[in-house]
Residue, then its C-alpha position, 0 to 999 in steps of 0.5 A: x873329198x874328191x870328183x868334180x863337174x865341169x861346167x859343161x855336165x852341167x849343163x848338157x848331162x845333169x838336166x837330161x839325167x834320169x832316174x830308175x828305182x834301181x839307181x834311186x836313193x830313198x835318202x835313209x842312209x841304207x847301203x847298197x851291196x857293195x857298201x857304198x850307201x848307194x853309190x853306183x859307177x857314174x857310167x850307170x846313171x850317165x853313160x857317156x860321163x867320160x866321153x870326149x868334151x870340146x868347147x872353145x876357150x883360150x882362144x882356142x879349141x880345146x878337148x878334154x878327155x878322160x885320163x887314166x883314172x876313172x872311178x867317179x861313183x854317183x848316187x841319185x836321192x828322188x824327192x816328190x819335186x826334185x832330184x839330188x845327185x852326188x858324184x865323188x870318186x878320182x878323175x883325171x882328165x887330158x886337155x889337148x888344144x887344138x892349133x898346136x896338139x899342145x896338151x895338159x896331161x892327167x890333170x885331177x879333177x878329182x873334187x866332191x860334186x853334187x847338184x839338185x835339180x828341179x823343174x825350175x832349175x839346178x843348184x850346183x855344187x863343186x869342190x876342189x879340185x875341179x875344172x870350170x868352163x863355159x860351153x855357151x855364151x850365158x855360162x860365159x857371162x857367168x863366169x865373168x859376173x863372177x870375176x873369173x876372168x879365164x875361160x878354163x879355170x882350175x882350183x885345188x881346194x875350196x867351193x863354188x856354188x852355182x844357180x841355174x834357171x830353166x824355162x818350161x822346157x828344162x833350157x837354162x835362161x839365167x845363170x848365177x855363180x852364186x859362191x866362189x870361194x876358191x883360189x882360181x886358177x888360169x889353164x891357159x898359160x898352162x898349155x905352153x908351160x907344160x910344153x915348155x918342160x916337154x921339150x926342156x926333157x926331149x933336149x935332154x934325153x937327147x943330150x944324154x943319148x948323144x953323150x952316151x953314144x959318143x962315150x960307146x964309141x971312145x970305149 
């Protein structure tokens, strides 16, 4: 099971999805022409799903951007009431704060996603692994009501399950992470470690460059 949201598609994508019949799933299990049971290349339902992500966390700046791998596929099932859709498929994803330019390189975020949206909100679901951070002050909240004490949080195996209400215009009012049976994860202290082992390798290579040049020279 692979492919995840983060919490910021959630809540800026998935309520502005649309549905075509060409894209839509009847749910009878029927499989497209490439055998797939209808799952299409996500960039067909949202065209923007890799671009470039920036939100505040860590105490920090931080943006997100698509890795090497990209190929989530998703599948949309239409309902008189609702729309479901699914997303699996490998991603990976950099993570690049801003004070420093320190990163987090090709982090998999490539865990089962899905969600159903209705008039009056969206239920969510993630699997592992997967990247979770807020991009407003109420997913904030949320995070916390759900004893998730970082602001970029990351898991490789389990669930989280989250509710979101919307008003008449489709704008969440309340948010409740409902499940979090997962082991999670703090990628804040990660931005320094993974600097660490950079510099750690760059003081290396330089000593074995150094060494080498002087073993050249006695020869």
């Amino acid at each position: 099971m692979r492919r995840s949201f983060t919490v910021s598609a959630v809540a800026a994508t998935i309520i502005g999805l649309g549905t075509t019949p060409a894209l839509a799933h009847d749910g009878n299990g029927d499989e497209d022409r490439h055998g797939r049971g209808g799952f299409v290349p996500v960039e067909e339902i949202v065209p923007d799903y890799y671009a470039p992500v920036t939100f505040d966390a860590c105490g920090d700046t931080i943006t997100m951007e698509t890795g090497d791998v990209r190929q989530v596929v998703a599948r949309q099932t239409v309902s008189a009431d609702s729309v479901f859709t699914e997303f699996r498929g490998g991603w990976t994803v950099d993570l690049v704060r801003h004070s420093d330019h320190a990163r987090i390189d090709e982090l998999d975020i490539s865990g089962a996603g899905s969600d159903e949206t209705r008039p009056d909100g969206i239920s969510i679901y993630l699997e592992g692994p997967s990247i979770l951070f807020p991009m407003d002050d109420l997913q904030r909240q949320a995070m916390r009501d759900a004893g998730i004490e970082t602001d970029l949080a990351y898991y490789e195996r389990g669930v989280v399950e989250i509710e979101v209400a919307l008003d008449a215009a489709g704008v969440p009012v309340s948010e409740e992470w409902t499940r979090v049976d997962a082991r999670i994860r703090d990628l804040c202290t990660q931005f320094d470690r993974d600097d660490d082992h950079r510099d750690d390798r760059h003081h290396r290579d330089h000593a074995r460059t150094h060494h080498e040049g002087k073993t050249h020279h006695r020869g």
